[in-house]
N, CA, C, O and CB atoms as a CASP TS submission, in Angstrom:
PFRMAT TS
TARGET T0000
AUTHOR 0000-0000-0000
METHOD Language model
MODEL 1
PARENT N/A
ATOM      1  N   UNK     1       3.918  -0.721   6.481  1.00  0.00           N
ATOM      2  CA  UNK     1       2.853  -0.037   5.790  1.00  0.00           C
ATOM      3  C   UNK     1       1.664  -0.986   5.702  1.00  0.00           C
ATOM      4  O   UNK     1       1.824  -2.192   5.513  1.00  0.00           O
ATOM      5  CB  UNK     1       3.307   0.441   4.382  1.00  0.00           C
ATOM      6  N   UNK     2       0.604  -0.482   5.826  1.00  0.00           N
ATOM      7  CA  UNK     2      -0.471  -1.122   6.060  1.00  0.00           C
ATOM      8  C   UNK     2      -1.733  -0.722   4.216  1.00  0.00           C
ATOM      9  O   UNK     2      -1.658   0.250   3.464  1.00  0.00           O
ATOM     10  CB  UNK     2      -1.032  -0.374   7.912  1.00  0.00           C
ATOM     11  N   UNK     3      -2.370  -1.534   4.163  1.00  0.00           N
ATOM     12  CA  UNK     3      -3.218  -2.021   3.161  1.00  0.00           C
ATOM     13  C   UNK     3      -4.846  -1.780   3.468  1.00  0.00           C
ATOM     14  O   UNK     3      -5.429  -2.808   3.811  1.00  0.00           O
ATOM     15  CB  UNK     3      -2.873  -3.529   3.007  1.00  0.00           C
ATOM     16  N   UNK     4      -5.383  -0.984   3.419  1.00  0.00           N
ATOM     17  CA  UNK     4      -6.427  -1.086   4.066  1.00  0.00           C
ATOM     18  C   UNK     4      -8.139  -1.022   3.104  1.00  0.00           C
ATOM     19  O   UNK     4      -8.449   0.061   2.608  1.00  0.00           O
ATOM     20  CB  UNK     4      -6.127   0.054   5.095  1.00  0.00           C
ATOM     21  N   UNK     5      -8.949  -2.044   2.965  1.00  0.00           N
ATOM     22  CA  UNK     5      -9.777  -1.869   2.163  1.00  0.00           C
ATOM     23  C   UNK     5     -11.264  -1.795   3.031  1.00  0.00           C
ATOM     24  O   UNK     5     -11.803  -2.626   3.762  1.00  0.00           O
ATOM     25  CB  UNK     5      -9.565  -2.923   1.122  1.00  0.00           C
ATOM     26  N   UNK     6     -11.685  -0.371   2.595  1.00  0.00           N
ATOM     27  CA  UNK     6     -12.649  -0.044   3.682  1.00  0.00           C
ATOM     28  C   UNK     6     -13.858   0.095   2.592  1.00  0.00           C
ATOM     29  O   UNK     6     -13.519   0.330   1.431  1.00  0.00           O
ATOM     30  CB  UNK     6     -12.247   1.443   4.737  1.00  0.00           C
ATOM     31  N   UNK     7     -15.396  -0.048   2.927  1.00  0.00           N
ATOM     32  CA  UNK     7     -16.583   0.483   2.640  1.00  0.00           C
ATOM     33  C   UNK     7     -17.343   1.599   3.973  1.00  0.00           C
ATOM     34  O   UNK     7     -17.034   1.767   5.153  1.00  0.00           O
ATOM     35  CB  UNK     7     -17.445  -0.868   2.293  1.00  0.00           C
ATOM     36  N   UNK     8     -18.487   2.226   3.066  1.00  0.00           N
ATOM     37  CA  UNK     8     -19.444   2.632   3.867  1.00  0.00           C
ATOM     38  C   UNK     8     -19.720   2.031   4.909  1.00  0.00           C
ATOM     39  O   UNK     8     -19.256   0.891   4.876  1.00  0.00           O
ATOM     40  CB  UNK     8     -20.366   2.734   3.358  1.00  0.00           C
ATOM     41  N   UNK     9     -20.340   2.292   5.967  1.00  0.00           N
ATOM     42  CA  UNK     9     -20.877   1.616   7.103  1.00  0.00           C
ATOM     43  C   UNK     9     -22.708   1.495   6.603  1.00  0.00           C
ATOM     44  O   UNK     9     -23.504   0.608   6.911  1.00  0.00           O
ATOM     45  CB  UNK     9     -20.470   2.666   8.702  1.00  0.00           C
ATOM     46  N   UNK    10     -22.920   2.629   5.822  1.00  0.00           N
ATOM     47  CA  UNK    10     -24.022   3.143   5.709  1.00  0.00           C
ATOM     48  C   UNK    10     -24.717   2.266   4.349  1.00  0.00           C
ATOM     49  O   UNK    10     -24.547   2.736   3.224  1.00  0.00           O
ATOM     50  CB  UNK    10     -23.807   4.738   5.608  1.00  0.00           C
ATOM     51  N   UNK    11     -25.619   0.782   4.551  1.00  0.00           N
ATOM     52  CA  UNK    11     -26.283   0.348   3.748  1.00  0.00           C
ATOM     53  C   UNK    11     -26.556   0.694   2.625  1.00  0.00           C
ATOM     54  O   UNK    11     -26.597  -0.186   1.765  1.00  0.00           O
ATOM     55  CB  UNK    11     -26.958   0.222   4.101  1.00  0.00           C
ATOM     56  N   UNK    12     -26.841   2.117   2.245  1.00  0.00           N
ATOM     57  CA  UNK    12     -27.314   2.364   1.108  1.00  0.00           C
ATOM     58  C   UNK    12     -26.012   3.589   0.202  1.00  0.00           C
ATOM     59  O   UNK    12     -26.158   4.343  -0.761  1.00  0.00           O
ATOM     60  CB  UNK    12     -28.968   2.955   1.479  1.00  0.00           C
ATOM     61  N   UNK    13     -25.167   3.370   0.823  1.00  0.00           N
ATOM     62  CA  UNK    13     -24.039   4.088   0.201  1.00  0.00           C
ATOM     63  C   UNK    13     -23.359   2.876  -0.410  1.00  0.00           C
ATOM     64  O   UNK    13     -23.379   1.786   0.161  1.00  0.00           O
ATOM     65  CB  UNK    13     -23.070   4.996   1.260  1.00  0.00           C
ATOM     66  N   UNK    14     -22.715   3.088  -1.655  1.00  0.00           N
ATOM     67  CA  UNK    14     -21.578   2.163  -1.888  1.00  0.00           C
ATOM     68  C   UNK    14     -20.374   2.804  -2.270  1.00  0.00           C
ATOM     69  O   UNK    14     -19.699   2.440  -3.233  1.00  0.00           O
ATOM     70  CB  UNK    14     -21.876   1.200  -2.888  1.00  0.00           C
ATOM     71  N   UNK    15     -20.139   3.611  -1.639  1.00  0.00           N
ATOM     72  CA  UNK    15     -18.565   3.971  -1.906  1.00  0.00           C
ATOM     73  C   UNK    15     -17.973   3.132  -0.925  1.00  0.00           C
ATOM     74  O   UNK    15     -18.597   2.580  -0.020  1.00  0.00           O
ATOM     75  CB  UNK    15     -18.066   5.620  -1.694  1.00  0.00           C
ATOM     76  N   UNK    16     -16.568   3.039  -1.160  1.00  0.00           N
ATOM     77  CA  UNK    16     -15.654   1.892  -0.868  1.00  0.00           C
ATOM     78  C   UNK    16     -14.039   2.653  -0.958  1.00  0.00           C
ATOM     79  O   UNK    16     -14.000   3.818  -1.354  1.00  0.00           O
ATOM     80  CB  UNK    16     -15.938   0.506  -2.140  1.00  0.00           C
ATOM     81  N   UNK    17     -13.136   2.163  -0.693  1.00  0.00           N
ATOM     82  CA  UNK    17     -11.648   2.574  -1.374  1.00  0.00           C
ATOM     83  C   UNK    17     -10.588   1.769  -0.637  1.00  0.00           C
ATOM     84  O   UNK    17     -10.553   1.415   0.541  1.00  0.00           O
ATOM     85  CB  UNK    17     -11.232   4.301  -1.208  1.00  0.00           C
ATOM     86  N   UNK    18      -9.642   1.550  -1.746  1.00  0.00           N
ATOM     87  CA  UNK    18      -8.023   1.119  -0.890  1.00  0.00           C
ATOM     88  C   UNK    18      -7.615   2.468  -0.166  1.00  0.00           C
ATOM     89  O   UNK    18      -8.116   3.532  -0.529  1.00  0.00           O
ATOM     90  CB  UNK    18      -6.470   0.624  -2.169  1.00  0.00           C
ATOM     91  N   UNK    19      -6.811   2.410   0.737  1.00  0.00           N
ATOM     92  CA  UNK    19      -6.309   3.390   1.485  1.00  0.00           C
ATOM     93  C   UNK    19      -4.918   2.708   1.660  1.00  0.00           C
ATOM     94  O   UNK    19      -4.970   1.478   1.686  1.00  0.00           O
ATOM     95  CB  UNK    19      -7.172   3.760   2.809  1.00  0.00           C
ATOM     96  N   UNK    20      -3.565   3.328   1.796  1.00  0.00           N
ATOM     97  CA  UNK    20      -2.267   2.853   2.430  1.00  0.00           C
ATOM     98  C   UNK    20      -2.061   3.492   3.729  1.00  0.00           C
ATOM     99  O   UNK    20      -2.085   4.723   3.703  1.00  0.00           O
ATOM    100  CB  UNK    20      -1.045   3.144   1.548  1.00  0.00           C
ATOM    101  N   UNK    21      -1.905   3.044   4.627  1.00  0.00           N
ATOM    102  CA  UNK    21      -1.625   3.736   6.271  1.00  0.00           C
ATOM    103  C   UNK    21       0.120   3.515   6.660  1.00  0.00           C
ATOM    104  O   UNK    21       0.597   2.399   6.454  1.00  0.00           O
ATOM    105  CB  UNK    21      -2.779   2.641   7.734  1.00  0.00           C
ATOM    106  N   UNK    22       0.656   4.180   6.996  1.00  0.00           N
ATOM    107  CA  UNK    22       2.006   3.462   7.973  1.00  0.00           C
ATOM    108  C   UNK    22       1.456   3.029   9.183  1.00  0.00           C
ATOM    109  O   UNK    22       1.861   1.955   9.625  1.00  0.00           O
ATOM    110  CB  UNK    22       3.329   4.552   8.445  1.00  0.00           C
ATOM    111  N   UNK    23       0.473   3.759   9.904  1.00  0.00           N
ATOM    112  CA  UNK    23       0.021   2.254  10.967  1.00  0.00           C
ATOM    113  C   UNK    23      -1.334   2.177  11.168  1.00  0.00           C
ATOM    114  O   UNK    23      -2.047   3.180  11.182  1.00  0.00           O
ATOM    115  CB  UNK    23       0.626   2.227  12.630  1.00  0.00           C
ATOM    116  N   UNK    24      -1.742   1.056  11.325  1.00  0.00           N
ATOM    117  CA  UNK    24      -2.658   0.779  11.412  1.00  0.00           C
ATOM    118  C   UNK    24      -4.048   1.375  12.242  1.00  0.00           C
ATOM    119  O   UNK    24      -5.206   1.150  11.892  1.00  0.00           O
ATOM    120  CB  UNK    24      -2.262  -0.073  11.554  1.00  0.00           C
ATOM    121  N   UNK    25      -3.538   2.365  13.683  1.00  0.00           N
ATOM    122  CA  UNK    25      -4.623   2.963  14.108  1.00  0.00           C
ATOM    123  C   UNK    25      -5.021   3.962  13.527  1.00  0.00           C
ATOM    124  O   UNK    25      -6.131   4.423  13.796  1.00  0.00           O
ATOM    125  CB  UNK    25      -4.574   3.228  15.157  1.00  0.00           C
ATOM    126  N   UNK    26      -4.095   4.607  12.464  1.00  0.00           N
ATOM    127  CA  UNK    26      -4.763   5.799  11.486  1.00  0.00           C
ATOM    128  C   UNK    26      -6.402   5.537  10.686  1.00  0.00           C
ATOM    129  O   UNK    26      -7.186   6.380  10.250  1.00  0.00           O
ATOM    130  CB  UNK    26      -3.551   5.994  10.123  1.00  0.00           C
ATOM    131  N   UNK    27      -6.527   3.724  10.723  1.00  0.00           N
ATOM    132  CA  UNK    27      -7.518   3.564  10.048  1.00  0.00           C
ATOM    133  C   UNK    27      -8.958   3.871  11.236  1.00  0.00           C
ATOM    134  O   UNK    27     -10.108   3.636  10.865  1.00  0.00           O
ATOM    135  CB  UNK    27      -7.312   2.057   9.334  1.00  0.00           C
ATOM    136  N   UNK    28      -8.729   4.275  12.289  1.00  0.00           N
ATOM    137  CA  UNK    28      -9.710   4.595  12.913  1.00  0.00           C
ATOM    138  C   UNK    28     -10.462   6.117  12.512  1.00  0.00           C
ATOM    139  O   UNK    28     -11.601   6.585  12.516  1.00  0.00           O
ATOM    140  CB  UNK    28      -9.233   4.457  14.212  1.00  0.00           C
ATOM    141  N   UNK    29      -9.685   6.367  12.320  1.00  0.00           N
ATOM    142  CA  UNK    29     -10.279   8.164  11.595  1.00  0.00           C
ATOM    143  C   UNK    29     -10.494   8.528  10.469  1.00  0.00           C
ATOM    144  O   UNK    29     -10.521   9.675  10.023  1.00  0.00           O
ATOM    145  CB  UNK    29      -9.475   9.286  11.692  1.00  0.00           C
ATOM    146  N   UNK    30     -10.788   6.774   9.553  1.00  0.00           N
ATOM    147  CA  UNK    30     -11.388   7.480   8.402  1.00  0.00           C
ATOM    148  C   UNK    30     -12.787   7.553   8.355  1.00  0.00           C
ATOM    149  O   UNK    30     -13.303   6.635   8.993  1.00  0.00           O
ATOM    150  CB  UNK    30     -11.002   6.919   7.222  1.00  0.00           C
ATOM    151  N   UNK    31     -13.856   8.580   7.648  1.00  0.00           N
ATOM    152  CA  UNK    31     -14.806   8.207   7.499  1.00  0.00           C
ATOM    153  C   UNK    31     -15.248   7.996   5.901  1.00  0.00           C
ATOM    154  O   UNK    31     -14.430   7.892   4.986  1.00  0.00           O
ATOM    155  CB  UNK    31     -15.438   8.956   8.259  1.00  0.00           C
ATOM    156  N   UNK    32     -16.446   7.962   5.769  1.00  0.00           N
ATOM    157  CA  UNK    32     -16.726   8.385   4.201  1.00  0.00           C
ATOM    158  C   UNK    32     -17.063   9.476   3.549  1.00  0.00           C
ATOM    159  O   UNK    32     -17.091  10.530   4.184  1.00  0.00           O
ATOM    160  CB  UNK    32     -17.538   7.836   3.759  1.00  0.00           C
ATOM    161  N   UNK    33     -17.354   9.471   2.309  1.00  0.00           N
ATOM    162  CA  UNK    33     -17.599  10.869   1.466  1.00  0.00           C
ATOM    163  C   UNK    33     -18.774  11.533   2.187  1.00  0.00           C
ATOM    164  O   UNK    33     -18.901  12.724   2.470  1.00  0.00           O
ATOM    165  CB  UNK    33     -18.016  10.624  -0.266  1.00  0.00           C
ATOM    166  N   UNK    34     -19.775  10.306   2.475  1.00  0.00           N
ATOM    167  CA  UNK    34     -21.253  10.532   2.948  1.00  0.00           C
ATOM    168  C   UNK    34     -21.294  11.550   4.388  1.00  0.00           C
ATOM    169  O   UNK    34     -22.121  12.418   4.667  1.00  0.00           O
ATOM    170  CB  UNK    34     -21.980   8.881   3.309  1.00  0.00           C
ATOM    171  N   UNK    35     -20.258  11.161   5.059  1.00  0.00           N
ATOM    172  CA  UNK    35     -20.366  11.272   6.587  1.00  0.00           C
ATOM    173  C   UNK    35     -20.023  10.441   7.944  1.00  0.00           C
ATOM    174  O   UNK    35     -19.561  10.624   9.071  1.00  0.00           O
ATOM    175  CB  UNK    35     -21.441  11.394   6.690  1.00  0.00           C
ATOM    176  N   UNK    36     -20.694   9.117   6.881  1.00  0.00           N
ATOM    177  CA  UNK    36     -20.600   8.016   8.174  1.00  0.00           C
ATOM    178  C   UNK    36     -19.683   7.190   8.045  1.00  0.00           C
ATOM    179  O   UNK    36     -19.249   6.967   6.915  1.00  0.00           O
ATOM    180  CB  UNK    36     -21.747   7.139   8.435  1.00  0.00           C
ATOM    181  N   UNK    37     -19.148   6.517   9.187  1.00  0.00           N
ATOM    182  CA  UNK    37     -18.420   5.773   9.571  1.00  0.00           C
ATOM    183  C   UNK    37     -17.531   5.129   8.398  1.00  0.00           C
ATOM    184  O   UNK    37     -18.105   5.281   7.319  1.00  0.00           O
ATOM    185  CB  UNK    37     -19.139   5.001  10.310  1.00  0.00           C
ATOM    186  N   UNK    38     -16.350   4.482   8.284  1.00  0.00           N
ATOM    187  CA  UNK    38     -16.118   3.725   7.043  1.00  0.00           C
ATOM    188  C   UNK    38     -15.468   2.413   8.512  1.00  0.00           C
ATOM    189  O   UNK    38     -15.142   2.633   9.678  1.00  0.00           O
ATOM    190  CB  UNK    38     -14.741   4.674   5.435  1.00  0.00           C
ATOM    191  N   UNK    39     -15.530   0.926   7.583  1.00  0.00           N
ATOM    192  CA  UNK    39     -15.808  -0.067   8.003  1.00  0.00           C
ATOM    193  C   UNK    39     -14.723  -0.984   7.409  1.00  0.00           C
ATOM    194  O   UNK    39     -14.804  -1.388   6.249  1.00  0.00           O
ATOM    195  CB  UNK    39     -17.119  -0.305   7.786  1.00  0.00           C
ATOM    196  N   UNK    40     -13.862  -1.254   8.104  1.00  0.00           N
ATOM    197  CA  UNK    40     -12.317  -2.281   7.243  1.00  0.00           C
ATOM    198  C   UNK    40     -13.058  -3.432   6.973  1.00  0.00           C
ATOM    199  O   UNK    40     -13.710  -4.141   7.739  1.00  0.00           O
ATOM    200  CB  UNK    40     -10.622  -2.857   8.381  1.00  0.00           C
ATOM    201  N   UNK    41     -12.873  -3.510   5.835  1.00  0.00           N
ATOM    202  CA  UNK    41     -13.273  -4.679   5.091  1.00  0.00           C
ATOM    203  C   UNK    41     -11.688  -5.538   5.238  1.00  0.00           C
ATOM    204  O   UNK    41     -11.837  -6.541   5.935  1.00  0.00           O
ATOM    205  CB  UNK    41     -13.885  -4.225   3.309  1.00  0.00           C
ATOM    206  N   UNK    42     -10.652  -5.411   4.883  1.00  0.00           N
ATOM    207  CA  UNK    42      -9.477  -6.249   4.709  1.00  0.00           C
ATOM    208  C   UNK    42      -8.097  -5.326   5.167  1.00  0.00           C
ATOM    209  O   UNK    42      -7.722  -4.196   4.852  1.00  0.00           O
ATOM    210  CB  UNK    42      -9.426  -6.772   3.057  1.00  0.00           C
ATOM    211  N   UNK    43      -7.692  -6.090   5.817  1.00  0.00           N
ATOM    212  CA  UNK    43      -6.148  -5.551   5.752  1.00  0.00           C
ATOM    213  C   UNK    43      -4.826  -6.300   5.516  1.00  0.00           C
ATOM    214  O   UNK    43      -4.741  -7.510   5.724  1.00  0.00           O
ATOM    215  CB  UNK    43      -5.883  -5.002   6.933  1.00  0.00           C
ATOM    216  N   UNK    44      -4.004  -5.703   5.166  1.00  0.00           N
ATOM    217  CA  UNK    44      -2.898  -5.955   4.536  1.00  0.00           C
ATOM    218  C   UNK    44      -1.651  -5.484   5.292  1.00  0.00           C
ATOM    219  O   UNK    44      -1.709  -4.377   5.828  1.00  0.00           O
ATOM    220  CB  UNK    44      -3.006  -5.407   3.282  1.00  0.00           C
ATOM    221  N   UNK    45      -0.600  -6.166   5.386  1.00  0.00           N
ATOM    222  CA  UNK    45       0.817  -5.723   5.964  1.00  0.00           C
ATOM    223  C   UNK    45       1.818  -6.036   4.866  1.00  0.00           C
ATOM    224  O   UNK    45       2.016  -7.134   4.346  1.00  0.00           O
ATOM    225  CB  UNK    45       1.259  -6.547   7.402  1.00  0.00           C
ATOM    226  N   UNK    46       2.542  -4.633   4.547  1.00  0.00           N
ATOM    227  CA  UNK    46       3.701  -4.976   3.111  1.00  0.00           C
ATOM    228  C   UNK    46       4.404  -4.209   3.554  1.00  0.00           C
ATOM    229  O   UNK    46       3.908  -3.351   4.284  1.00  0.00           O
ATOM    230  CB  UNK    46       3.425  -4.699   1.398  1.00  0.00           C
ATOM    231  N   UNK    47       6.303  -4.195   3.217  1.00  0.00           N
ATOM    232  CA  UNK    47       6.820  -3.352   3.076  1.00  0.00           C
ATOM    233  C   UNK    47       7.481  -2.636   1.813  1.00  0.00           C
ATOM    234  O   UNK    47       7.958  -3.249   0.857  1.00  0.00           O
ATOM    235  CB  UNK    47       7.318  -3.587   3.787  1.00  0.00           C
ATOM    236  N   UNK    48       7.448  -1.518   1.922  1.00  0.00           N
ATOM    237  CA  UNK    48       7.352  -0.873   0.617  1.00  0.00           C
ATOM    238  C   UNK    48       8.727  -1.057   0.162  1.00  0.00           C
ATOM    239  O   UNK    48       9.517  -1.206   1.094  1.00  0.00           O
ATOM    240  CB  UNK    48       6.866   0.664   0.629  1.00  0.00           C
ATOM    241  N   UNK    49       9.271  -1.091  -1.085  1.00  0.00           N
ATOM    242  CA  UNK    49      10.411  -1.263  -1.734  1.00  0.00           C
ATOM    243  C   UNK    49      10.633  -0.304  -3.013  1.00  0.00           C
ATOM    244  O   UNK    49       9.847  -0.442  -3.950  1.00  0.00           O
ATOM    245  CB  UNK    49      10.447  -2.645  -2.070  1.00  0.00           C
ATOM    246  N   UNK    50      11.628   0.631  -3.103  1.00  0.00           N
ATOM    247  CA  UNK    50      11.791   1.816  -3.734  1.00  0.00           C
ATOM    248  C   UNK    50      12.956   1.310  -5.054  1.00  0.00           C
ATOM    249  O   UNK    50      14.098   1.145  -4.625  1.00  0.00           O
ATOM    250  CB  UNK    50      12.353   3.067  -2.527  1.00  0.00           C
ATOM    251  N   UNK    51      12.760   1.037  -6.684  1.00  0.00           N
ATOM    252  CA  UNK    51      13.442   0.571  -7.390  1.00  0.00           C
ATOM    253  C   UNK    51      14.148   2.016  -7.594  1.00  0.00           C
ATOM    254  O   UNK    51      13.716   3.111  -7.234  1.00  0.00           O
ATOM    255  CB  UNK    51      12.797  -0.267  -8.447  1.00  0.00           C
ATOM    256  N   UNK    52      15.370   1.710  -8.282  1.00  0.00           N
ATOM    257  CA  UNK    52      15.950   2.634  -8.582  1.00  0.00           C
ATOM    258  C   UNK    52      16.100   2.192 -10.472  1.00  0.00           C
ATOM    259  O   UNK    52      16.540   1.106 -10.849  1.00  0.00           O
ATOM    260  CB  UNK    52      17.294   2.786  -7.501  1.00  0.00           C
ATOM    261  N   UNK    53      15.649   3.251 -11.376  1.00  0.00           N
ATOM    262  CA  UNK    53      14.934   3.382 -12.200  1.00  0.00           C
ATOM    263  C   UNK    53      16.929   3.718 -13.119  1.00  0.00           C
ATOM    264  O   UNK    53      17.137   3.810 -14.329  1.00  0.00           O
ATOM    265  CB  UNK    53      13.357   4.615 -11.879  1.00  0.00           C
ATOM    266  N   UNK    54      17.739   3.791 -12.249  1.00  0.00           N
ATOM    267  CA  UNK    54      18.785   4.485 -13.002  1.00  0.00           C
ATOM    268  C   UNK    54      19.737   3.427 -13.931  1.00  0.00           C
ATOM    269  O   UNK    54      20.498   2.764 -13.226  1.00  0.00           O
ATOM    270  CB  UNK    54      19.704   5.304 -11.897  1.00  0.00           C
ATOM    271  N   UNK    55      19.816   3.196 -15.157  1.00  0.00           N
ATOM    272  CA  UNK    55      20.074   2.376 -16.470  1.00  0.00           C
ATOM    273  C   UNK    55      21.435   1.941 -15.900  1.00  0.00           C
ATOM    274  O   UNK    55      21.625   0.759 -15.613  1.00  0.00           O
ATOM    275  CB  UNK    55      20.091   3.272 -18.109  1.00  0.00           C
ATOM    276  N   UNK    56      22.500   2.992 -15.710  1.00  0.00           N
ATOM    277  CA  UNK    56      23.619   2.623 -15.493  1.00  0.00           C
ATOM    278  C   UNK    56      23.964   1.859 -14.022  1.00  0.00           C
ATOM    279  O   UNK    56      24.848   1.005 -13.949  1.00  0.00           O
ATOM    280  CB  UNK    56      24.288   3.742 -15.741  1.00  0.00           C
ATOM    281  N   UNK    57      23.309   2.198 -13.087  1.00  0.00           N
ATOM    282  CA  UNK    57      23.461   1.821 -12.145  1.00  0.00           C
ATOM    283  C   UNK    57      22.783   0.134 -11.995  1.00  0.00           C
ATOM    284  O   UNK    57      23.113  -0.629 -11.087  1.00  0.00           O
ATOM    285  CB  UNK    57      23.022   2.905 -11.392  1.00  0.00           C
ATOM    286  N   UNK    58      21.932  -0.165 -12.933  1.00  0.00           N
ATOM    287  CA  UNK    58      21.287  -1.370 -12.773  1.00  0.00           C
ATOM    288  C   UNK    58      22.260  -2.488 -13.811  1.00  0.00           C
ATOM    289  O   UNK    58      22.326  -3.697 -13.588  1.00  0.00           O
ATOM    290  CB  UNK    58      19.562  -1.150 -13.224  1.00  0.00           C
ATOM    291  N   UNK    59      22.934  -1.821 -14.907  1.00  0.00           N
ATOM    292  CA  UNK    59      23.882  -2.061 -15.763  1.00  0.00           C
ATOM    293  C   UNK    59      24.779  -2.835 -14.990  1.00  0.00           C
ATOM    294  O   UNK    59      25.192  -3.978 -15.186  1.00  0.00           O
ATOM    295  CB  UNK    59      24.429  -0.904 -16.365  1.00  0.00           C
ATOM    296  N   UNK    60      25.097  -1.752 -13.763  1.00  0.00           N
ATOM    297  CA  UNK    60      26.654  -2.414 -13.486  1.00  0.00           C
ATOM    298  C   UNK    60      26.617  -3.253 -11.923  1.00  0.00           C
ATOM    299  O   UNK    60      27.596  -3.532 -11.230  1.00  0.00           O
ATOM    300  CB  UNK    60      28.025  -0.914 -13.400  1.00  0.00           C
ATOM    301  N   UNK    61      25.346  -3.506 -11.669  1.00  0.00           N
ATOM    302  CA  UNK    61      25.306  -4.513 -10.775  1.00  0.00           C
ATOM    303  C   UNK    61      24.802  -5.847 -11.473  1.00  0.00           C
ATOM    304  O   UNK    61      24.397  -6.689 -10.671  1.00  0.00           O
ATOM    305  CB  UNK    61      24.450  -4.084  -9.626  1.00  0.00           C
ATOM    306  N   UNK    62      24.767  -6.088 -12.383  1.00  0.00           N
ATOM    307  CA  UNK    62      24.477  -6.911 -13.578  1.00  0.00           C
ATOM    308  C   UNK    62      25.538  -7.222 -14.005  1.00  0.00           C
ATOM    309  O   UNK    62      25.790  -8.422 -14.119  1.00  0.00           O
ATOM    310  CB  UNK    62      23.750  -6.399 -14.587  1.00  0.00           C
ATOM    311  N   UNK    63      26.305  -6.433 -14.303  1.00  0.00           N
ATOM    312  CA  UNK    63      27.921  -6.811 -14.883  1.00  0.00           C
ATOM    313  C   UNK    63      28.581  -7.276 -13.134  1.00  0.00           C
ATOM    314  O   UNK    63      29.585  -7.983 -13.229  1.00  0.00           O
ATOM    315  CB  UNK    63      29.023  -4.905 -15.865  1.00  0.00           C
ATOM    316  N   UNK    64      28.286  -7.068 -12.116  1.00  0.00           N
ATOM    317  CA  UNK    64      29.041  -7.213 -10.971  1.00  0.00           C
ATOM    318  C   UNK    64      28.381  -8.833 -10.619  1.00  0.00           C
ATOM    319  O   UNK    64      29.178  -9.669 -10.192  1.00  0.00           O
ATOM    320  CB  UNK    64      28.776  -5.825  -9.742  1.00  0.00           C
ATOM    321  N   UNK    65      27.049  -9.195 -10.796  1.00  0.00           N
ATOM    322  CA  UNK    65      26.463 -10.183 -10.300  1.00  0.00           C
ATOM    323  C   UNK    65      27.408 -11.258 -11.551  1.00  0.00           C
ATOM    324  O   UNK    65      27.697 -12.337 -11.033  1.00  0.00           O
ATOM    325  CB  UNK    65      24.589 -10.009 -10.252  1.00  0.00           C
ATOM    326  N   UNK    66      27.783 -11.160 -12.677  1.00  0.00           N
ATOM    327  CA  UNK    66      28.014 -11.564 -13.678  1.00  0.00           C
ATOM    328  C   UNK    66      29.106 -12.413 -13.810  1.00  0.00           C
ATOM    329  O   UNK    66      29.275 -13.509 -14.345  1.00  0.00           O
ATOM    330  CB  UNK    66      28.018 -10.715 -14.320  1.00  0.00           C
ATOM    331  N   UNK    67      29.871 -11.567 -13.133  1.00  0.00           N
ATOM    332  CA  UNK    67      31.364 -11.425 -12.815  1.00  0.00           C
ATOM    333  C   UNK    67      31.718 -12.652 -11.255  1.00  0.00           C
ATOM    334  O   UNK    67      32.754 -13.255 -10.974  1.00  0.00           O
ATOM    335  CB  UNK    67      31.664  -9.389 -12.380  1.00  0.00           C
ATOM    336  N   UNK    68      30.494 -12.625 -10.608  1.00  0.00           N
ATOM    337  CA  UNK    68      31.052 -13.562  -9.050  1.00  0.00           C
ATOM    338  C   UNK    68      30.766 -14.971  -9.491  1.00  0.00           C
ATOM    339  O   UNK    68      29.906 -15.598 -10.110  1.00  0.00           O
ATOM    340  CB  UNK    68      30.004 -13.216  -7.312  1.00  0.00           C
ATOM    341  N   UNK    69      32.172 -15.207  -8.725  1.00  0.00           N
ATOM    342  CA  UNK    69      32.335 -17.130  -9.118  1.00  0.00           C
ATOM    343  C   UNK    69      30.583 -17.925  -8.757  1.00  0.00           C
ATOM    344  O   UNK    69      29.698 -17.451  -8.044  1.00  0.00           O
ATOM    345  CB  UNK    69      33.961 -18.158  -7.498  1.00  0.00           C
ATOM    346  N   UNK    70      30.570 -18.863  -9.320  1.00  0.00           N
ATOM    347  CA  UNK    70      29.686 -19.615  -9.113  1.00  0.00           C
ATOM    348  C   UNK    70      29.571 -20.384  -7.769  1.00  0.00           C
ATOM    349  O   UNK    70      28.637 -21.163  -7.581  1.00  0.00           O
ATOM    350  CB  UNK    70      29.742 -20.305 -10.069  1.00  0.00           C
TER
END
């Protein structure tokens, strides 16, 4: 997944935005609110990581990590 921090192309616009892509040539087809062009300012490469939010289940890998010899 890609990170992408783009502005206007257009001098007298200042809109700007983060965007997330899965790949990177998607960032060729963005433009701006205005019309024109938008312009990568920065990019970023991360992979995304999904917590699992569930009490018991985080409980008992806690009690399992707890439990293995040193």
């Amino acid at each position: 997944m890609w990170s992408i921090d783009i502005v206007c192309s257009d001098p007298e616009c200042e809109w700007q935005a983060e965007v997330l892509l899965d790949e990177l040539e998607e960032a060729e087809l963005l433009v701006c609110e205005c019309g024109h062009c938008a312009v990568v300012r920065a990019v970023a490469r991360f992979d995304a990581v999904y917590l699992s939010v569930d009490g018991a289940t985080a409980g008992a890998r806690a009690l399992a990590l707890s439990a293995e010899p040193a």
